[in-house]
C-alpha positions in Angstrom: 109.8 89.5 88.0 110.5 85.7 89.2 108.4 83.4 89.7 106.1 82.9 92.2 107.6 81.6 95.3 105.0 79.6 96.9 104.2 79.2 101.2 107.4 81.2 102.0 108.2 82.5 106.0 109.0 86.1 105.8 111.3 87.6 108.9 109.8 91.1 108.4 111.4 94.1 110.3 112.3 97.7 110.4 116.2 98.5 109.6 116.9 99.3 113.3 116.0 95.5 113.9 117.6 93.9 111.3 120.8 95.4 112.2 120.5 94.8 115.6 119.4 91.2 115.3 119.9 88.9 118.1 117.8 89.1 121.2 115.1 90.1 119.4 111.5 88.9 120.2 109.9 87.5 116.8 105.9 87.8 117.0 104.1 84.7 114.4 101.8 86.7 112.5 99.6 84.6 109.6 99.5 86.5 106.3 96.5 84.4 105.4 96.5 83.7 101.4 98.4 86.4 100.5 100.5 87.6 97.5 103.4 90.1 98.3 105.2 92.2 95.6 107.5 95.0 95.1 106.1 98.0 95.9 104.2 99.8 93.8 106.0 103.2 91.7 104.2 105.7 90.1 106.7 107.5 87.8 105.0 110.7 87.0 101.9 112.5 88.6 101.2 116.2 89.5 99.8 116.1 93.1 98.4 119.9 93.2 95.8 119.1 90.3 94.1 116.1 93.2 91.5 117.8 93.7 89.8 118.3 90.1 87.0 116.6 90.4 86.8 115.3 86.9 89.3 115.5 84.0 89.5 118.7 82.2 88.0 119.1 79.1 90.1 118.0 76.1 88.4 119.4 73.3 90.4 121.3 71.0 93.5 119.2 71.7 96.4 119.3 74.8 96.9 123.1 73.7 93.4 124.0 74.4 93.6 121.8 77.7 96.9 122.8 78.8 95.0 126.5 78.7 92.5 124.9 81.4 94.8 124.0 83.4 96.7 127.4 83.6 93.3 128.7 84.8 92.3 126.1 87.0 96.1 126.8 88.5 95.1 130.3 88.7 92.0 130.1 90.5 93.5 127.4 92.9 95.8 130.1 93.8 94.0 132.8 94.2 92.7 134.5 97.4 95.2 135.9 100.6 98.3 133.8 100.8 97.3 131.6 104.1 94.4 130.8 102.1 95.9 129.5 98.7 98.3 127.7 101.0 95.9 125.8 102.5 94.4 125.2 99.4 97.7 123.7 98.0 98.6 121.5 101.0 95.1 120.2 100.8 95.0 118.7 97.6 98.6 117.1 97.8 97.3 115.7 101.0 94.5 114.2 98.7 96.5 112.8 96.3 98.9 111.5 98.9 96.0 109.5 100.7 94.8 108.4 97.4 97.9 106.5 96.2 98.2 105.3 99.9 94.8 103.9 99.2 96.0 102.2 96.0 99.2 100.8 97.3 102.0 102.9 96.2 104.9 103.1 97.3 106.5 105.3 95.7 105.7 108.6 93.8 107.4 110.8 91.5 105.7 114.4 91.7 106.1 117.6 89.7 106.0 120.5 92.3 106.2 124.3 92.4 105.6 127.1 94.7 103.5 126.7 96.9 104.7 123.3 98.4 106.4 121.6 101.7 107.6 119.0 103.0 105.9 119.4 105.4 102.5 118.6 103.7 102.6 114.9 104.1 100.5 112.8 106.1 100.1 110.9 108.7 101.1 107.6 106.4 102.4 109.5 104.0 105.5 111.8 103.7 108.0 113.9 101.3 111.1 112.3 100.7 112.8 114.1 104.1 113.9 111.2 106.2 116.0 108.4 106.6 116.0 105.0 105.2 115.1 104.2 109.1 112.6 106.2 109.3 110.7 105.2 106.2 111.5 101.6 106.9 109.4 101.6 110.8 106.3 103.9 109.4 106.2 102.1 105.9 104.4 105.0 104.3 104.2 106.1 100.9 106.7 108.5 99.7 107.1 111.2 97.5 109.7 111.8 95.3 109.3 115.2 94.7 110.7 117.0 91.3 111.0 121.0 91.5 108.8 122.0 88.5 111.5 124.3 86.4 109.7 126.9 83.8 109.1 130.2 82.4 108.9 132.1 78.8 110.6 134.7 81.1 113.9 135.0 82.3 112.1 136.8 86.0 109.9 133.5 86.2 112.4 130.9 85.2 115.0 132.1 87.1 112.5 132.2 90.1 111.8 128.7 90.0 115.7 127.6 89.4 116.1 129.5 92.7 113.1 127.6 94.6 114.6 124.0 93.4 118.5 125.3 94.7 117.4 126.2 97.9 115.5 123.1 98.4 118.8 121.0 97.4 120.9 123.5 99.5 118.9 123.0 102.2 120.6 119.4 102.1 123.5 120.2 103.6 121.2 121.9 106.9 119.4 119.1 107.1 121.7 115.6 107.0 118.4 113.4 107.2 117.6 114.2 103.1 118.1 112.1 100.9 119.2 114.0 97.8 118.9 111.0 94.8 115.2 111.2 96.0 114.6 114.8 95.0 114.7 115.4 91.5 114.7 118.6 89.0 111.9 118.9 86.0 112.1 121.3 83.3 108.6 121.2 82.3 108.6 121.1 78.8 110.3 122.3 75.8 107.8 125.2 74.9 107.6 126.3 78.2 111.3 126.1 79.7 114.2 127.5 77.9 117.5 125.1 76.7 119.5 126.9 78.8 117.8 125.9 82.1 117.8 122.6 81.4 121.9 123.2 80.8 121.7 124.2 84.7 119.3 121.8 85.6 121.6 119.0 84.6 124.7 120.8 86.3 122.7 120.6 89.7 121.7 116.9 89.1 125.2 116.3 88.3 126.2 117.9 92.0 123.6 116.5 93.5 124.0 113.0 91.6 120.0 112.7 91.0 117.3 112.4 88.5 116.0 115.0 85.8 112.3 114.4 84.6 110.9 116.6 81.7 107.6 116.2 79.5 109.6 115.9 75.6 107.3 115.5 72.8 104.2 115.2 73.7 101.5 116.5 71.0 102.4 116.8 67.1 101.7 121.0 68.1 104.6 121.4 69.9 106.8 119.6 67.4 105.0 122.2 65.1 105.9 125.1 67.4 109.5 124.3 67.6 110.4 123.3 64.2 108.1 126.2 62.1 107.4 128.5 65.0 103.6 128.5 64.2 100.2 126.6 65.2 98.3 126.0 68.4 100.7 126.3 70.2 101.6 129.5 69.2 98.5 130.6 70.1 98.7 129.7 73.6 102.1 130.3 74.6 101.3 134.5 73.0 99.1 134.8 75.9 101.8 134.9 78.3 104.6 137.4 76.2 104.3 140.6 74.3 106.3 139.1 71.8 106.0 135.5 70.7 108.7 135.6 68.3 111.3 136.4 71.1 110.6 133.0 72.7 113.7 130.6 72.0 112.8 127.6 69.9 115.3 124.7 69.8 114.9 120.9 68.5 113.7 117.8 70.9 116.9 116.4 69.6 118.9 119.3 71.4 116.5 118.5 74.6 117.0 115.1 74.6 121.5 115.8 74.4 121.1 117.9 77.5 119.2 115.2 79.3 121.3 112.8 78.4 124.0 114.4 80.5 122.0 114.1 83.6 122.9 110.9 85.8 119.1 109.6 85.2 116.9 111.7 83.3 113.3 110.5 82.3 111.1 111.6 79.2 108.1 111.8 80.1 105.2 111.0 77.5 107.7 110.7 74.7 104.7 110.1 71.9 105.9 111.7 69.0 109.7 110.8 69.3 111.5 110.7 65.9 113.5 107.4 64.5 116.4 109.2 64.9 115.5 110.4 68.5 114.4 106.7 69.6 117.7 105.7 68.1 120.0 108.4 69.7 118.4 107.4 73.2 119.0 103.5 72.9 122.5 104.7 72.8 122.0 106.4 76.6 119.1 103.9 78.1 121.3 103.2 81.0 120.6 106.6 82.1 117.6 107.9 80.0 114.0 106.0 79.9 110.5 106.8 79.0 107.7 107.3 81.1 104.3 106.5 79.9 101.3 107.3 81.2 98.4 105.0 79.1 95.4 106.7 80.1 96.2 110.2 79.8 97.5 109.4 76.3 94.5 107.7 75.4 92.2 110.6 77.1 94.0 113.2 74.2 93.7 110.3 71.7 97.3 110.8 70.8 98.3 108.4 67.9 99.8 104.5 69.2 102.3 105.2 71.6 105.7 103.6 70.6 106.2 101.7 74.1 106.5 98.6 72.0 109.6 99.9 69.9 111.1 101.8 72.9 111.6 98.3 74.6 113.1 97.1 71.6 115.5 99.1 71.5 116.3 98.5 74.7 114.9 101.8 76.1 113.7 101.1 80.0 109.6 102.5 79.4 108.0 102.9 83.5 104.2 104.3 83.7 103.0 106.9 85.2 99.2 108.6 86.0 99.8 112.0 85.3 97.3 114.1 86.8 93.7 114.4 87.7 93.3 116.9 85.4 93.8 114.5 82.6 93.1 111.0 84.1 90.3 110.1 86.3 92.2 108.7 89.4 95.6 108.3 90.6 95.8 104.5 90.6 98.7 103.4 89.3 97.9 99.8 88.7 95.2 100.9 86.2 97.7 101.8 83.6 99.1 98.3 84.0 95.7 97.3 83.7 94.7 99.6 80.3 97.8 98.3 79.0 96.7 94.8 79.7 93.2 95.0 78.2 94.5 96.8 75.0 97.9 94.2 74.5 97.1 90.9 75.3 100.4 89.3 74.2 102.3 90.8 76.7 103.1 88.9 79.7 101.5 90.2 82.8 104.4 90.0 84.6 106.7 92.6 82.2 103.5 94.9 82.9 104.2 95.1 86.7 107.6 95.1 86.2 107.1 98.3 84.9 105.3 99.8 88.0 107.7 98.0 90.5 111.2 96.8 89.5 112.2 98.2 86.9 111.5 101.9 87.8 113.2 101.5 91.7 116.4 100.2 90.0 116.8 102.9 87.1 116.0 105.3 90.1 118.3 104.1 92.9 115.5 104.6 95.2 116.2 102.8 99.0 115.9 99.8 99.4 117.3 97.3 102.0 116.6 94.1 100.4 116.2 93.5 96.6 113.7 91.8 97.1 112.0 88.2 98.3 114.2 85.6 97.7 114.4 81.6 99.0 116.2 82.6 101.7 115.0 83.9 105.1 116.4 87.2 104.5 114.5 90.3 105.8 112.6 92.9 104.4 111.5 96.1 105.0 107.5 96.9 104.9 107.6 99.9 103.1 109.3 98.4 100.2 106.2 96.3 99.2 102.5 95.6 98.4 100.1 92.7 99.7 96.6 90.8 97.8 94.7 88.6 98.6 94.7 85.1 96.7 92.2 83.0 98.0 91.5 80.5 95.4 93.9 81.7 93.0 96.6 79.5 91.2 100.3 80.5 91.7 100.9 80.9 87.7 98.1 82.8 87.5 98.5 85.7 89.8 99.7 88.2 87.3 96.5 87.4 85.4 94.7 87.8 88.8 96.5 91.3 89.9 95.9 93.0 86.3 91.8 91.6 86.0 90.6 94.3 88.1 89.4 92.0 91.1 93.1 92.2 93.2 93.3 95.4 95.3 96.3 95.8 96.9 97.6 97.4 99.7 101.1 98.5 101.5 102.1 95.8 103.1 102.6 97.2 106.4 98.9 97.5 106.8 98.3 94.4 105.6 100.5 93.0 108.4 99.0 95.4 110.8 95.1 94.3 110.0 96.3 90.5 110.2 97.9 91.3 114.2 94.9 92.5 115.0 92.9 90.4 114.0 95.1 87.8 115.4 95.8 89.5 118.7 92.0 89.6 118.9 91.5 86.1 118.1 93.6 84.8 120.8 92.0 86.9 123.7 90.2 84.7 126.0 86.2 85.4 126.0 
């Protein structure tokens, strides 16, 4: 991120406006003191866990958690189909609101069946529209990622066939955008090697992102290389035979990834050398997502973050889920991040929730950003704070101390006409 650019006119519009320039009526609106940045990107979150009320338990390990979480899943889904349904829609709607709340723009979330995209909001929607359309309502969007697993070949193959039709259904429906809609194998213990194989032939056709959770706990590093602890425990529960489940290497995750156009690791914590290494050699199309406070919730060892930079490996954050973190604020893993490493600059932080995530992703956008220039931009593409009384060069500082709370700018805009509008009424 630049530098602050200090007092600057903004010609805000909506696309249909900026293309269509002349003759059209310009309406003065004071911003007050006001900081505007990129929008804000959430990398990785599972919507359908928003409405745990409190993190699950984690004692025991991620094993004995990720057990939890197969129940809670269970009981969230239980009951006569119109009621499970509702159940479903209702807590992505909650999650939805919530990062609306927060100021995010953008959010990366792992789905399965039940889901629709038709279970946005009001001000928030599934990634199902037109650059337009996203630019006049200036919502947050989802980038939804079809949740790919199963021990079984009868459940993976049923969730391979729920992500193709939603990509088929592309080519009914001209106003999706397909580089927004991304595939996730879930995880190496839970998704065989050959469905990520197809996954990354459909991302290929469809020329989008892959997202899959790769070492994330020293137990499943156990389970695939000896075939024995914790996790074999929990993954026996779900097969008559726990030696018939195929066990490969990260390493041969990671090669199938990297022949995805964009593919993201998710966690990454217990990546080899030699792993890091191989993927410094594909961070043009591979990066790391990292979600701080989860990590720290399963008090994982130090996350390399630090090294993955170095080696020139893009790292983006992420919240994860309620089930493991207590809200779905993105800016609070900037935020742990700040309070626990001081000596990074707070402005490589945001980066990593705004920037740096919407290039590696190609998501729309119809300006690059704010520049010295009067060119336009689009409301949806960033986030307002106030400043009052707040130096330029500190406003990193400011944004990660807990005291900024920032919004999409489209309603910052929207509160500041009103107010305005109301202001000039005569008594």
């Amino acid at each position: 991120m630049e530098d602050p650019i200090e007092n600057h006119p903004l010609i805000v519009c909506d696309q249909r406006r900026i293309e269509n320039a002349e003759g059209v009526t310009v309406e003065n609106v004071d911003l007050g003191d006001v900081c505007i940045i990129p929008g804000l990107i959430n990398a990785h979150a599972h919507l359908e866990f928003s409405d745990v009320a409190h993190p699950l338990d984690s004692e025991g390990g991620l094993e004995r958690w990720l057990g939890r979480a197969i129940e809670f899943r269970s009981q969230q889904l239980s009951g006569d189909s119109p009621t499970l349904i509702e159940r479903r829609k209702n807590a992505i709607q909650a999650g939805l609101r919530e990062a609306r709340e927060n100021g995010t723009s953008w959010l990366l979330d792992n789905v399965t069946e039940p889901w629709s995209h038709d279970w946005g909001t009001d001000d928030c929607r599934m990634s199902e529209f037109t650059q337009h359309e996203k630019a006049i309502r200036g919502q947050t969007t989802v980038a939804p990622s079809f949740e790919l697993r199963g021990l079984t070949a009868d459940r993976w193959r049923k969730s391979l066939q729920f992500a193709r039709s939603e990509f088929d259904s592309i080519r009914d429906e001209s106003q999706r955008n397909a580089s927004t809609m991304g595939l996730a194998p879930h995880a190496p213990y839970s998704t065989p090697l050959e469905v990520v194989r197809e996954a990354a032939q459909l991302a290929n056709m469809y020329r989008t992102f892959v997202t899959m959770h790769v070492a994330e706990s020293k137990e499943e590093r156990q389970w695939l290389e000896n075939g024995d602890g914790p996790m074999r425990e929990l993954l026996s529960a779900f097969v008559d035979d726990v030696n018939s489940i195929p066990r490969h290497s990260i390493s041969e995750y990671l090669v199938e990834l990297g022949k995805c156009p964009r593919s993201l690791v998710v966690h990454g914590n217990y990546l080899t050398d030699v792993e890091r290494l191989w993927m410094s050699t594909k961070r043009k199309s591979m990066a790391v997502v990292y979600c701080p406070r989860t990590h720290s919730y399963f008090c994982h060892d130090e996350h390399p973050w630090r090294v993955l930079q170095s080696l020139g490996i893009n790292v983006f954050l992420g919240t994860d889920s309620r089930a493991s973190n207590p809200d779905l604020n993105i800016l609070e893993e900037a935020r742990f991040l700040h309070e626990t490493h001081r000596d990074i600059h707070p402005t490589k932080l945001i980066s990593m929730i705004t920037t740096e995530p919407r290039a590696f992703l190609s998501l729309p956008l119809f300006h690059s950003g704010i520049t010295r220039e009067r060119h336009p931009i689009l409301v949806h593409d960033f986030a307002a704070f106030a400043t009052e009384g707040v130096a330029p060069k500190e406003l990193g500082e400011y944004l990660l101390s807990g005291q900024a709370r920032p919004q999409l700018l489209t309603d910052w805009i929207a509160e500041h006409q009103n107010f305005q509008r109301n202001s000039n009424r005569e008594p």
